[in-house]
TORZAVO-337370 format. One record per residue (C-alpha): residue number from 1; residue in one letter; chain; x, y, z. Coordinates in nm, 2 decimals. Layout:
BEGIN
+------+-------+-------+--------+--------+--------+
: rogu : lumlo : zakol :     px :     py :     pz :
+------+-------+-------+--------+--------+--------+
:  NUM :     A :     A :      X :      Y :      Z :
...
+------+-------+-------+--------+--------+--------+
END
This chain:
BEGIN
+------+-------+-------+--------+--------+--------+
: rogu : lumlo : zakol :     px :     py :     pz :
+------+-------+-------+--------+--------+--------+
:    1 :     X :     A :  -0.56 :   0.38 :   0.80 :
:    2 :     X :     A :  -0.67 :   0.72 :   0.86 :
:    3 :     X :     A :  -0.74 :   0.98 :   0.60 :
:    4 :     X :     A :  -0.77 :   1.32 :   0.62 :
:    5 :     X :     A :  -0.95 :   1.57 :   0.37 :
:    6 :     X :     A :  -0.90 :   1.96 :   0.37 :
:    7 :     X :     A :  -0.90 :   2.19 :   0.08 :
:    8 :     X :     A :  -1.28 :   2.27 :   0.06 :
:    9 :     X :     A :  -1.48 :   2.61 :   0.08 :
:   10 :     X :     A :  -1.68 :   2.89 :  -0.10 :
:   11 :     X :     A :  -1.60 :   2.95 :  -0.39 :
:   12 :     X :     A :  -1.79 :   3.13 :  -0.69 :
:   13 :     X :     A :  -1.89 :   2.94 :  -1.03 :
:   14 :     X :     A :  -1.61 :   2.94 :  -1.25 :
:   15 :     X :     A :  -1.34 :   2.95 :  -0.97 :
:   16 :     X :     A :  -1.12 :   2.68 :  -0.84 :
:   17 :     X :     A :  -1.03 :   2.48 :  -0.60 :
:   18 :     X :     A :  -0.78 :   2.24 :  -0.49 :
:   19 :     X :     A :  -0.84 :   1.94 :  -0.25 :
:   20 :     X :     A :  -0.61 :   1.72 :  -0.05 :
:   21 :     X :     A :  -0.61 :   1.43 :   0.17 :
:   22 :     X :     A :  -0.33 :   1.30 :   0.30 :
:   23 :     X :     A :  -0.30 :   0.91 :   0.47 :
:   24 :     X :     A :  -0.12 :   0.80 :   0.77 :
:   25 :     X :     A :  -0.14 :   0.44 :   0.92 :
:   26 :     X :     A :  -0.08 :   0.14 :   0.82 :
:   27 :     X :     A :  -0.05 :   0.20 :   0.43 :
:   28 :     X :     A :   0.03 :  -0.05 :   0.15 :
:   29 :     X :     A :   0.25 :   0.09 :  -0.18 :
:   30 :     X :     A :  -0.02 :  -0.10 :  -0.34 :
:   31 :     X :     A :  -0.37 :   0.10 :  -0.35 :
:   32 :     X :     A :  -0.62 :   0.30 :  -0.52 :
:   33 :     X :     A :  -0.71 :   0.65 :  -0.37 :
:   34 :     X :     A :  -1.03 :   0.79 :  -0.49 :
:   35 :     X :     A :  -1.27 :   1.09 :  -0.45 :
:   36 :     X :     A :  -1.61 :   1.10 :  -0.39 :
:   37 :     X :     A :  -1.88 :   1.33 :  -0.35 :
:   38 :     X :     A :  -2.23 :   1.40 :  -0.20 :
:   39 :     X :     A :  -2.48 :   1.65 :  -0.29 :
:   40 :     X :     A :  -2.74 :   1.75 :  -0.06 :
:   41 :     X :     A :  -3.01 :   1.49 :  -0.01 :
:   42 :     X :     A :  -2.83 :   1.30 :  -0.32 :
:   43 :     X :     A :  -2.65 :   0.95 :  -0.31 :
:   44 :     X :     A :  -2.27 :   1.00 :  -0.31 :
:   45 :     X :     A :  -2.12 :   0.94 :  -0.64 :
:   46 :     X :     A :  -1.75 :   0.87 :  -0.79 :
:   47 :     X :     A :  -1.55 :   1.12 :  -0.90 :
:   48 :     X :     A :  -1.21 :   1.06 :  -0.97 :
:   49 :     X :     A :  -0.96 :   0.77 :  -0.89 :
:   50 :     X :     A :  -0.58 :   0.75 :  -0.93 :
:   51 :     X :     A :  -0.41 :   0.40 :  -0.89 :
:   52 :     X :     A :  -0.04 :   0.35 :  -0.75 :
:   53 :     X :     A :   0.08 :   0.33 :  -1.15 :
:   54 :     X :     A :  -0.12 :   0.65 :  -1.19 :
:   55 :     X :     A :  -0.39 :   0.52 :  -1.37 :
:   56 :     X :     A :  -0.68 :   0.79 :  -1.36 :
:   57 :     X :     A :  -1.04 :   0.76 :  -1.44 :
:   58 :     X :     A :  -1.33 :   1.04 :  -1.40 :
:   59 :     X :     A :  -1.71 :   1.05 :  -1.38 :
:   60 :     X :     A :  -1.86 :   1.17 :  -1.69 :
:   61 :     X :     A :  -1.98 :   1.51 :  -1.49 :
:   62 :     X :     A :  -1.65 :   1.61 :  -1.43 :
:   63 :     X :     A :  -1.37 :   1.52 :  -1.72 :
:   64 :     X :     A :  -1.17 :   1.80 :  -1.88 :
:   65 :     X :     A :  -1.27 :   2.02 :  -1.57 :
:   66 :     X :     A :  -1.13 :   1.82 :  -1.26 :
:   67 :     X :     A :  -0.78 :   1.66 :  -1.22 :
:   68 :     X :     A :  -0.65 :   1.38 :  -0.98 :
:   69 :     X :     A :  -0.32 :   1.37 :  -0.87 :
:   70 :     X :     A :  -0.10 :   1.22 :  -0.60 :
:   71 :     X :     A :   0.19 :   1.22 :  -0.42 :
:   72 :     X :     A :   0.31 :   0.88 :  -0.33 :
:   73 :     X :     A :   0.66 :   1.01 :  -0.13 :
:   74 :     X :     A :   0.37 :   1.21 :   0.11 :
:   75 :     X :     A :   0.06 :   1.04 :   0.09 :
:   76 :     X :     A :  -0.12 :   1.22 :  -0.03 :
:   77 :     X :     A :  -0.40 :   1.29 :  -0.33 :
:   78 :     X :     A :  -0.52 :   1.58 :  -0.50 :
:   79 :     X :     A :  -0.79 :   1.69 :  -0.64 :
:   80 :     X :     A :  -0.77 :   2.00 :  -0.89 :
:   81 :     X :     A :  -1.13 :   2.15 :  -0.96 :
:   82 :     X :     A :  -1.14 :   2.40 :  -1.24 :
:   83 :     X :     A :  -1.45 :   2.60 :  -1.37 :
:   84 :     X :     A :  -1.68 :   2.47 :  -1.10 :
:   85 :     X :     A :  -2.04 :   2.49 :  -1.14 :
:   86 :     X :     A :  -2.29 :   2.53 :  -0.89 :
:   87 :     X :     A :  -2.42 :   2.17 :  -0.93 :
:   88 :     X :     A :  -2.04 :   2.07 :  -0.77 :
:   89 :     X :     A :  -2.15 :   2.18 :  -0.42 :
:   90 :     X :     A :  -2.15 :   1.83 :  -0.20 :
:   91 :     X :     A :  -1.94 :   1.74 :   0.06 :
:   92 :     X :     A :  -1.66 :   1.54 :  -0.09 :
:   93 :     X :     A :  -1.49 :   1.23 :   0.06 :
:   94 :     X :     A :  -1.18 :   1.14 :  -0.03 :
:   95 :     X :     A :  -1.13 :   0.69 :  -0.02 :
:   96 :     X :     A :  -0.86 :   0.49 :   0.00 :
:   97 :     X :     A :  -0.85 :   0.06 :  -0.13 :
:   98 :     X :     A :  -0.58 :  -0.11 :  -0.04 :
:   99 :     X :     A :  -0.55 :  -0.48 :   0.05 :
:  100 :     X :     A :  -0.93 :  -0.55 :   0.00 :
:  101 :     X :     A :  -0.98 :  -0.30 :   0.23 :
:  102 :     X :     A :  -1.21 :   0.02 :   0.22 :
:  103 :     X :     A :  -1.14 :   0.34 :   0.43 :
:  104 :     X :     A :  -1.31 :   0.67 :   0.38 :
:  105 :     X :     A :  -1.19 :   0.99 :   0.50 :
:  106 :     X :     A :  -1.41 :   1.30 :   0.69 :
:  107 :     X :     A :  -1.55 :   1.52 :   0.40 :
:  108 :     X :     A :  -1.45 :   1.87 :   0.31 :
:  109 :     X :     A :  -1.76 :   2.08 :   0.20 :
:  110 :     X :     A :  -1.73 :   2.23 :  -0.12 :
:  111 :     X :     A :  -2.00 :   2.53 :  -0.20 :
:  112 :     X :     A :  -2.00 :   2.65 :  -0.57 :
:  113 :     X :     A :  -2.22 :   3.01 :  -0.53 :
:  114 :     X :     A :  -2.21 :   3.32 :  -0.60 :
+------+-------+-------+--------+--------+--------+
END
């Protein structure tokens, strides 16, 4: 399974920003796709995470401000950041589960400045 992140860049606090990763491989219709982020010289920490049923749960730090979506007939999962704050600025991962299975995608940097 390969995973790949874009979506990231500067942007100023109280902008937005919209992430995607897409998957290719050998994917199962039964997973959990996920986001992840990491702050500089931080621990990465959850995000978001959207099931195959759509199920969607967020970290604290980010409900009512983030959304996660997907796109099951392409792939792919989104992650709609509104009102960002300068404390959002990590790279984030985006993470896919599927039979037991963990696989991380490349990060996408995601600076928060004005």
């Amino acid at each position: 399974v390969q995973l790949q992140a874009s979506g990231g860049g500067l942007v100023q606090p109280g902008g937005s920003l919209r992430l995607s990763c897409v998957a290719s491989g050998s994917l199962d219709s039964r997973n959990v796709m996920e986001w992840h982020r990491q702050a500089p010289g931080k621990q990465r920490e959850f995000v978001a995470t959207v099931t195959s049923g759509m199920s969607t749960n967020y970290a604290d730090s980010v409900k009512g401000r983030f959304t996660i979506s997907r796109d099951n007939a392409k792939n792919t999962v989104y992650l709609q950041m509104n009102s960002l704050k300068p404390e959002d600025t990590a790279v984030y991962y985006c993470r896919r589960v599927q039979n037991n299975y963990i696989h991380w995608g490349q990060g996408t940097l995601v600076t928060v400045s004005s």
